[in-house]
N, C-alpha and C positions, 0 to 999 in steps of 0.2 A: 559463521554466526554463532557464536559461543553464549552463554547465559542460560539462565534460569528462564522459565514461565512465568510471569505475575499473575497475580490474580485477579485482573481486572478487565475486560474482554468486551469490544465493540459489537452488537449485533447487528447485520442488514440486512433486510430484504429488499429485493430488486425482482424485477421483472425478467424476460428472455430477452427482451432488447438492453439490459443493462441500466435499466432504467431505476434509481433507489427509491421506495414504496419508504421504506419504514427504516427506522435506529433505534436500537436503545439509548437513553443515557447516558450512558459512558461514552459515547462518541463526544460529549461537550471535553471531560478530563484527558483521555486519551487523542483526540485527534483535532481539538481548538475548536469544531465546530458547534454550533445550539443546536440541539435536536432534530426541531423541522427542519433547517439549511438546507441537508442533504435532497430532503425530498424530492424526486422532479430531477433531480441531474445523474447521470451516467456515471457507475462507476469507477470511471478511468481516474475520478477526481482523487482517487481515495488510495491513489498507486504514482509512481514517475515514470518515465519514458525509462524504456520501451516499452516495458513491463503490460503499463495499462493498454498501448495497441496488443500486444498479443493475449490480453488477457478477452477482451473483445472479439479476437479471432477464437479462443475456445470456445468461449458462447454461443459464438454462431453456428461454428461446426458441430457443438450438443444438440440446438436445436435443430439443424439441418438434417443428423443426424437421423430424430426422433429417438434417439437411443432412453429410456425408463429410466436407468443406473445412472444416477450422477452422486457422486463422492468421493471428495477429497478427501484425505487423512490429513494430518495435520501438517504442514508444508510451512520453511519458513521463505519467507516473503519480504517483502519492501515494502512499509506502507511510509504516506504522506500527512504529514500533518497542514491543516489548514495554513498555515504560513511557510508550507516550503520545507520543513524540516522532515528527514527521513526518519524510520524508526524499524526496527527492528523486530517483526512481526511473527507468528503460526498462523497460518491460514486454514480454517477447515470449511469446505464449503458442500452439502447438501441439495437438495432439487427439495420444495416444501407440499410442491400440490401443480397437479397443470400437466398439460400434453404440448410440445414442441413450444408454438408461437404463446401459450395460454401457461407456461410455465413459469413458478415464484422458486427463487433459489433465497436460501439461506445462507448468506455467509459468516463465521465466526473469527474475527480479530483477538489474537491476544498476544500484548508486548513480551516480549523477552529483556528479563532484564539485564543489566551488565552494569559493571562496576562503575561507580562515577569519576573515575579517573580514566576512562578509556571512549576514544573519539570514535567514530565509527564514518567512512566516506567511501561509496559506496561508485566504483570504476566500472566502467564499460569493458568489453577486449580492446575498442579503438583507443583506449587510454582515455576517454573525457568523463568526465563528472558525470553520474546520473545524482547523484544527491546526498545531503551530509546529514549528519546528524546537529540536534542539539549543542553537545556537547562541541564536538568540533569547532563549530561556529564560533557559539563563544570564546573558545581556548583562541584559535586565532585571529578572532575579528573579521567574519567574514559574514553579511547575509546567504542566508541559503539559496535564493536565486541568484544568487554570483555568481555560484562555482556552477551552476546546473550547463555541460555544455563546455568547460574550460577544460582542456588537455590537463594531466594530473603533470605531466614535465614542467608543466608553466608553473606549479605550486612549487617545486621542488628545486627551482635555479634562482640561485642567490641571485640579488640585484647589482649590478656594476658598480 
């Protein structure tokens, strides 16, 4: 995942069950969502497969845990745009206040940028699609739940 950092960075808070409490604003420009949306829904929305199952298995094993220390350095990541599209992320995520079950995590979103001439589509090891980017899409005409799940050899063998 090659690029720069932008300057423009989603904030959430979420509960121990993965649960999203709160957004900043920038989730409307960076992630297609209004604000509230988020509220009330897990996580996982905010990630593609597999990603957001195992990202749900962390949480649980923090809490299980009861381990104090939770933080993340900046890590880059897969995130999801409201319609499907992938993006190109740093993840830093923090613990805000709270013991085990009663714990608020902070997490910080912020895109990386890349050149607008470069696609981004994002393979499994099993070879299938977890998710494209923007760019991609457009360039070849493809919604982004299309590819979610399709073998990458399928894209890549001429038609008869």
């Amino acid at each position: 995942l090659g690029g720069s950092v932008g300057g423009d960075y989603v904030t959430v808070m979420a509960n121990a069950g993965g649960i999203i409490q709160m957004t900043n604003k920038t989730v409307t420009s960076i992630l297609g969502y209004n604000r509230n949306e988020l509220e009330g829904k897990n996580l996982k929305s905010l990630m593609p497969q597999p990603w957001s199952n195992r990202h749900m298995t962390y949480l649980k094993t923090y809490v299980r845990r009861g381990d104090d220390q939770i933080k993340l350095k900046p890590t880059r990541v897969v995130g999801l745009h409201r319609l499907g599209f992938g993006l190109a992320v740093r993840l830093s995520v923090m613990k805000a206040s709270g013991v085990g079950e009663d714990a608020m995590f902070m997490g910080v979103l912020q895109t990386i940028k890349t050149s607008p001439k470069t696609c981004r589509l994002w393979v499994l090891p099993s070879g299938s699609i977890a998710c494209a980017d923007v760019t991609f899409c457009a360039t070849f005409g493809f919604h982004p739940l299309e590819l979610v799940g399709v073998r990458l050899s399928r894209l890549l063998t001429r038609p008869p």
